[in-house]
C-alpha positions as CSV (number, residue, x, y, z in Angstrom):
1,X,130.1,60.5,119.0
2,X,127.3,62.6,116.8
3,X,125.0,59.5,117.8
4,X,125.8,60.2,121.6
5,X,124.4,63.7,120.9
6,X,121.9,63.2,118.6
7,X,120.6,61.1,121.7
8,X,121.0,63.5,124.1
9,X,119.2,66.1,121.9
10,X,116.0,63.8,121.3
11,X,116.1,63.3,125.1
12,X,116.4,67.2,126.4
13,X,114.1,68.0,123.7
14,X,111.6,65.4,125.3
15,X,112.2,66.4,128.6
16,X,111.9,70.1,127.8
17,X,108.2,69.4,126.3
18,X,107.0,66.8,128.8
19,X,108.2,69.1,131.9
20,X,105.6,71.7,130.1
21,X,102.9,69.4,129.3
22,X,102.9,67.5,132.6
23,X,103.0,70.5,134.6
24,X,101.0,72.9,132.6
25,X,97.4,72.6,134.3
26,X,98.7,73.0,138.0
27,X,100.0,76.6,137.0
28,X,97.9,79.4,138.1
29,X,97.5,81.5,135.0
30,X,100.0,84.1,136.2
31,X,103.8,82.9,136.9
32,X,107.4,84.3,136.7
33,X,109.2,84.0,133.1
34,X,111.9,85.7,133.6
35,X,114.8,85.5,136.6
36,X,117.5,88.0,137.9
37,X,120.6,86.9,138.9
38,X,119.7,86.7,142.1
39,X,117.3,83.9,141.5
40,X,114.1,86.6,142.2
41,X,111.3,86.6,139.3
42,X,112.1,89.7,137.7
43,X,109.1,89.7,134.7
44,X,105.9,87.8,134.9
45,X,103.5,86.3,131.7
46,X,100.7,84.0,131.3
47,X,101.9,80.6,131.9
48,X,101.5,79.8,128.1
49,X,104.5,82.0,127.8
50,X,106.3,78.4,129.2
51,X,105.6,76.9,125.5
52,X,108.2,79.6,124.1
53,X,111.0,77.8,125.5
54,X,109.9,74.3,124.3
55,X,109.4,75.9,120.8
56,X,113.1,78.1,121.2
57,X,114.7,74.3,122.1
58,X,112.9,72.8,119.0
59,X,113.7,75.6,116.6
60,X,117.2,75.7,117.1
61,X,117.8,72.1,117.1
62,X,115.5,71.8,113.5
63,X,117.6,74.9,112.0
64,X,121.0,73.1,113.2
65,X,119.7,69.6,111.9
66,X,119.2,71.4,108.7
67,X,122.4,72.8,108.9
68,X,124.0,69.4,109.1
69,X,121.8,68.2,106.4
70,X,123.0,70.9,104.2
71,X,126.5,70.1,105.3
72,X,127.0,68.2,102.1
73,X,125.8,70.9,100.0
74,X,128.4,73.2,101.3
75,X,131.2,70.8,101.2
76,X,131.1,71.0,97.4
77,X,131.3,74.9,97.6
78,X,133.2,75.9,100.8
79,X,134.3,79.0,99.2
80,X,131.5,80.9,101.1
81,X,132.9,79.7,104.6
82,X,135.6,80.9,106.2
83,X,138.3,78.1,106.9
84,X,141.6,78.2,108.5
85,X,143.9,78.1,105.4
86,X,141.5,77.7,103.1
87,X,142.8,77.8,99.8
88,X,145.6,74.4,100.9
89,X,142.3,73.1,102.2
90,X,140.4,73.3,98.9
91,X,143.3,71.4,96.9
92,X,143.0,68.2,99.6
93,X,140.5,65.3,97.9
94,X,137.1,65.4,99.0
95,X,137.7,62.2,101.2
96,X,140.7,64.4,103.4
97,X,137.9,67.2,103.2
98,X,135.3,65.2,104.4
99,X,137.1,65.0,107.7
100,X,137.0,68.2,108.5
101,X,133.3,68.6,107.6
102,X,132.4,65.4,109.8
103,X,133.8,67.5,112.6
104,X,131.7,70.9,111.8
105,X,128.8,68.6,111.8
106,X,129.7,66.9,115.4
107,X,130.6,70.3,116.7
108,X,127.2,71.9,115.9
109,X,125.3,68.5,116.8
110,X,127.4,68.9,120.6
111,X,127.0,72.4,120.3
112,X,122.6,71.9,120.1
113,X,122.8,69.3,122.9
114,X,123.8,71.5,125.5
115,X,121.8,74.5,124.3
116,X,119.0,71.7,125.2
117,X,120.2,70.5,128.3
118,X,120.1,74.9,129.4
119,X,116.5,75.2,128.1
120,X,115.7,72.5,129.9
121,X,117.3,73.3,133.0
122,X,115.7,76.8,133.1
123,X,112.5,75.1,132.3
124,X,112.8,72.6,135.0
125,X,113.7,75.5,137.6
126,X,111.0,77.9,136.6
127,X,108.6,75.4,137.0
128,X,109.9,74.6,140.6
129,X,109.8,77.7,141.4
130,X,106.3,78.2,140.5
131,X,105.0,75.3,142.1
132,X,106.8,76.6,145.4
133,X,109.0,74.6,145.8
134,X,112.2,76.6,145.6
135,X,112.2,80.2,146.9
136,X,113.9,82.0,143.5
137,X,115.7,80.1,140.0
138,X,119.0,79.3,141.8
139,X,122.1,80.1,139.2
140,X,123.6,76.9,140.7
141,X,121.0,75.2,138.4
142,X,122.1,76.4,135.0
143,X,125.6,76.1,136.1
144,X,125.5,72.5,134.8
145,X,124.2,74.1,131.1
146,X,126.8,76.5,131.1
147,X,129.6,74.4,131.7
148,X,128.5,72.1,129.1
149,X,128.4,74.6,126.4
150,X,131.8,75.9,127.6
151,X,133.4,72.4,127.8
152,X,131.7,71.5,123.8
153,X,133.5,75.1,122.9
154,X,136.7,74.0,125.1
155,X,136.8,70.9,122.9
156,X,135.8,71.5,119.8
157,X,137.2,75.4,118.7
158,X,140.7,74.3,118.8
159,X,140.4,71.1,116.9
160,X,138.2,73.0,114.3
161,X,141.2,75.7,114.2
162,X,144.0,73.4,113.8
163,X,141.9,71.0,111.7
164,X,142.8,72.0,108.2
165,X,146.4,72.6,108.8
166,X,147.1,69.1,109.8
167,X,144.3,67.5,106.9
168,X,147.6,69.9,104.4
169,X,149.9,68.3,105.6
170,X,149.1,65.0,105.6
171,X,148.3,63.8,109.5
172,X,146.1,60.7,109.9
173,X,143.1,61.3,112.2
């Protein structure tokens, strides 16, 4: 499944920066960077101010692939994490362990996709709305962003909770 995001990341990330890019010179110099609720531009920049949001996307995604990277690293010393029964989970071999750190890394890998797919989407709607061709950045547009980071949370908390548990007492994954 990390593939599938790992995907998914390399293709928000893209989109993210090519929405910028391809759009960039037909912005006046002046546009809206920031939205109430309402949808209505509620702070305006330079339109350079778009590149923060393809940088925010890339940042995050580099500090969680470095995370996952490091993942290893901190498998060998989990004593500085805080794990559901932790000290049952210590005693478990490194290949019972390992289960439970191939699921921090999915989680955080899922967890960056749909941070992505938001930045995107705000990108995508600011843009619109710039060019004129919505009225404000509807909420409806996000909505899609939001229910993806609530559905990787959904999915992935409780497993990550009752992970460790079921790795002590013996349960095959």
């Amino acid at each position: 499944m990390r593939k599938i995001y790992d995907i998914l990341n390399a293709l928000f990330l893209a989109l993210t920066t090519y929405t910028v890019l391809s759009n960039y010179s037909a912005l006046p110099d002046r546009v809206p960077v920031h939205f109430a609720i309402s949808g209505a531009p509620d702070r305006w920049g330079s339109k350079s101010e778009l590149f923060i949001f393809v940088a925010i996307s890339w940042g995050f995604t580099l500090l969680f692939y470095a995370l996952n990277l490091a993942m290893p690293r901190l498998a060998r010393n989990p004593r500085y994490l805080n794990i559901p029964h932790k000290w049952e989970f210590l005693k478990l071999a490194p290949e019972r362990q390992a289960i439970y750190w191939e699921l921090i890394r999915e989680f955080m890998t899922a967890t960056t996709a749909s941070f992505n797919l938001v930045f995107f989407l705000i990108v995508r709607a600011t843009i619109r709305v710039i060019l004129g061709k919505t009225a404000g950045a509807p909420f409806k547009d996000l909505s899609v962003g939001l229910v993806a980071i609530l559905l990787v949370m959904i999915v992935y908390l409780p497993r990550m909770l009752t992970m460790p548990k079921k790795l002590i007492r013996g349960e095959e994954f």
